[in-house]
N, C-alpha and C positions, 0 to 999 in steps of 0.2 A: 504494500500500500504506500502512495507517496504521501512524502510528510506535507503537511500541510504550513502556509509559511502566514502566520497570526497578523493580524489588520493592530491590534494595539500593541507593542512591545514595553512599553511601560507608563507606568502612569503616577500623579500625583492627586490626592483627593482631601477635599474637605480642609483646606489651608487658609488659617485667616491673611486678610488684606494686608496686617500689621507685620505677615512676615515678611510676606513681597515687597512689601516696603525695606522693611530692617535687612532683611538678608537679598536682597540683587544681586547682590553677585554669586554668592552660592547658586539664587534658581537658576541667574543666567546660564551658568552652564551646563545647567541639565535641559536646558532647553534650546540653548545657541544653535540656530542654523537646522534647526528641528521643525515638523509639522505635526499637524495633529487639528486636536477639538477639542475646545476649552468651557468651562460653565461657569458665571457667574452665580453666586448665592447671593441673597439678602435675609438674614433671620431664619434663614433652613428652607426658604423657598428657593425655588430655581426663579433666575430672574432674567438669564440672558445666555445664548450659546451663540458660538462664532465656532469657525475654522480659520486657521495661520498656516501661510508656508514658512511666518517668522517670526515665531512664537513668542520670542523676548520684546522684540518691539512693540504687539499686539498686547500684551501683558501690560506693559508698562506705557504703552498707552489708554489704556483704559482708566487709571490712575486719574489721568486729566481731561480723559471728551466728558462726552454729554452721561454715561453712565457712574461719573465716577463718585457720585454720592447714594447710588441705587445699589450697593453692594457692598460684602463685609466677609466674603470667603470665597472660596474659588479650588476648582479642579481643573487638571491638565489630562490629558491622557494622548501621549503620541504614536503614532502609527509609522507602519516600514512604506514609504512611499506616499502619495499622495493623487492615488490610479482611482481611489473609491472617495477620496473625504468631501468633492461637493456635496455626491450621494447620502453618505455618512450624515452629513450636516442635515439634509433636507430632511430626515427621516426623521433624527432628534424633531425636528421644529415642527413637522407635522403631527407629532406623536404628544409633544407636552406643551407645544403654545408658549414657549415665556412671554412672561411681560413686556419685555424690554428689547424683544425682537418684532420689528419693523414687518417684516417679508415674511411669507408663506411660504416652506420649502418647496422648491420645485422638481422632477424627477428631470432626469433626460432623457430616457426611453420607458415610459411603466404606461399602460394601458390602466383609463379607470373601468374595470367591468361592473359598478353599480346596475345600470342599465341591461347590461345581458343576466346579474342573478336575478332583476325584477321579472325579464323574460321568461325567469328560467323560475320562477315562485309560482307566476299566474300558471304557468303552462301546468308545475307537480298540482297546484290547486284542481285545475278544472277538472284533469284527470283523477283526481280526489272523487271530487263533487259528480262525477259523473259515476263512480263505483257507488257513489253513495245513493243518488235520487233517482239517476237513469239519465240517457241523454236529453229525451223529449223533455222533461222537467227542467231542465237545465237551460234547455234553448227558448223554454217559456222566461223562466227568471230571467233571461240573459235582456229580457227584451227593455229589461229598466236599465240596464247597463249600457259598455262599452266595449271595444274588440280587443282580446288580448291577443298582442303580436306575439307572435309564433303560431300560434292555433291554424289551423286551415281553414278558407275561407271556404262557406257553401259554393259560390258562383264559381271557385278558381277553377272548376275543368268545364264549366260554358263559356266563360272567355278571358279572349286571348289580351283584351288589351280595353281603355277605357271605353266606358256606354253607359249612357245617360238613361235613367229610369225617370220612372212619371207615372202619380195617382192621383186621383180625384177622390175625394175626400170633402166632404160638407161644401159641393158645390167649387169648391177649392183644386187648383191643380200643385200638388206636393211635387218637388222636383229632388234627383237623387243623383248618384253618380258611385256606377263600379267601378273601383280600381284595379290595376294591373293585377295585384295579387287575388283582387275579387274580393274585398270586403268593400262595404258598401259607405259611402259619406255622405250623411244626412243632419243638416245644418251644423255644421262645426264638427262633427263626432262621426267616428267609424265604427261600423258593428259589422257582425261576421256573417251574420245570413240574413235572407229578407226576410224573417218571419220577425226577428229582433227589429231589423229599421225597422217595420211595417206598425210595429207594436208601440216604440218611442212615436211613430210620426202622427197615430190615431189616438194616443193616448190611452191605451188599453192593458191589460196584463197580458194577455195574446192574439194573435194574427195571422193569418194566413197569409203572409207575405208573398207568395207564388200569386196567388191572387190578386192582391192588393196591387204590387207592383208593373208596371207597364216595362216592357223596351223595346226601342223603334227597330224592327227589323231588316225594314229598306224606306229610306226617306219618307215619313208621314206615314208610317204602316206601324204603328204603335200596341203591341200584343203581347197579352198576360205571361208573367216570366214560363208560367204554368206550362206551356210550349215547348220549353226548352229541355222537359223531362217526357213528353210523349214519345 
């Protein structure tokens, strides 16, 4: 097995202000021409994290900017190179927030997949909900709701590409629109089959959305989706 070559090779913790102060030149040389990630303290709180490619000067300046009355102890911890520590850094300050740091770390390559585990919750959900109630019951509920992307849309193997739906409804023409993947957008909001639009657009708890909805099959030739399963 190869050996493995350690991100921190030594380190300094929990040291008051008053030493850095009294003793310089001692830390200086445990630090000279050294890099790493450093933490200010204030009363046992963390209050501030930085990285240095020069650690002594970043130290001893800190003494006099803008933080130098926000703090009252301090750790060092330095590492073999400086290949990870923007990294290194981002990840403290995403992780604990100090006070006293300005910026949000930022990654250089990391993908946020918030957005694919919520795809990936609805999807284990419905497949839940559907063991549990049956489908039909599901696609009735679904009709006060909204489309959960990943799911398959009813329409997606009638078509190939967008078309416009249309009902009448109290005298009223409702107007709709399938999309590429085939779920359907009905004023603001996507739902996965017509029975669900059909249900939000009448205001009902169900619908027969094959019925309800219309699409034009050759200019001005507007016929129930119902067609499209004969």
């Amino acid at each position: 097995m190869a050996k493995r070559t350690p991100l921190v090779c030594q380190h300094l913790e929990n040291i008051s202000r008053e030493a850095l102060e009294k003793y310089q030149d001692i830390i200086r040389q445990y630090v000279r021409r050294r890099q790493g990630v450093y933490a200010l303290y204030r009363r046992g709180k963390l209050h501030y994290v930085g990285l240095a490619s020069n650690l002594r000067s970043r130290l001893a300046h800190h003494l006099k900017d803008r933080h130098r009355d926000s703090w009252d102890r301090f750790s060092v911890y330095l590492t073999i190179g400086d290949r990870h520590l923007k990294e290194l850094e981002s990840l403290i300050l995403r992780i604990v927030k100090p006070a006293g740091n300005k910026l949000k770390g930022k990654f250089q390559k990391s993908d946020d997949i918030r957005r694919r585990f919520a795809r990936d919750v609805r999807s284990y959900q419905r497949d839940e909900l559907i063991s549990l109630l049956g489908k039909k019951i599901l696609e009735e509920e679904e009709g006060k709701g909204g489309f959960y992307e990943g799911e398959k849309a009813v329409l997606a193997k009638y078509f190939t590409g967008p078309m416009k739906l249309r009902a009448r409804y109290k005298g009223r023409i409702l107007s709709a629109r399938v999309r590429r993947n085939g779920s359907i957008r009905f004023r603001g909001k996507v739902y996965s089959s017509p029975s669900q639009a059909g249900a939000v657009a009448c205001k009902r708890r169900s619908c027969n959305g094959w019925a309800f909805w219309q699409y034009e099959r050759a200019p001005g030739d507007w016929i129930p989706l119902n067609e499209l399963r004969k």
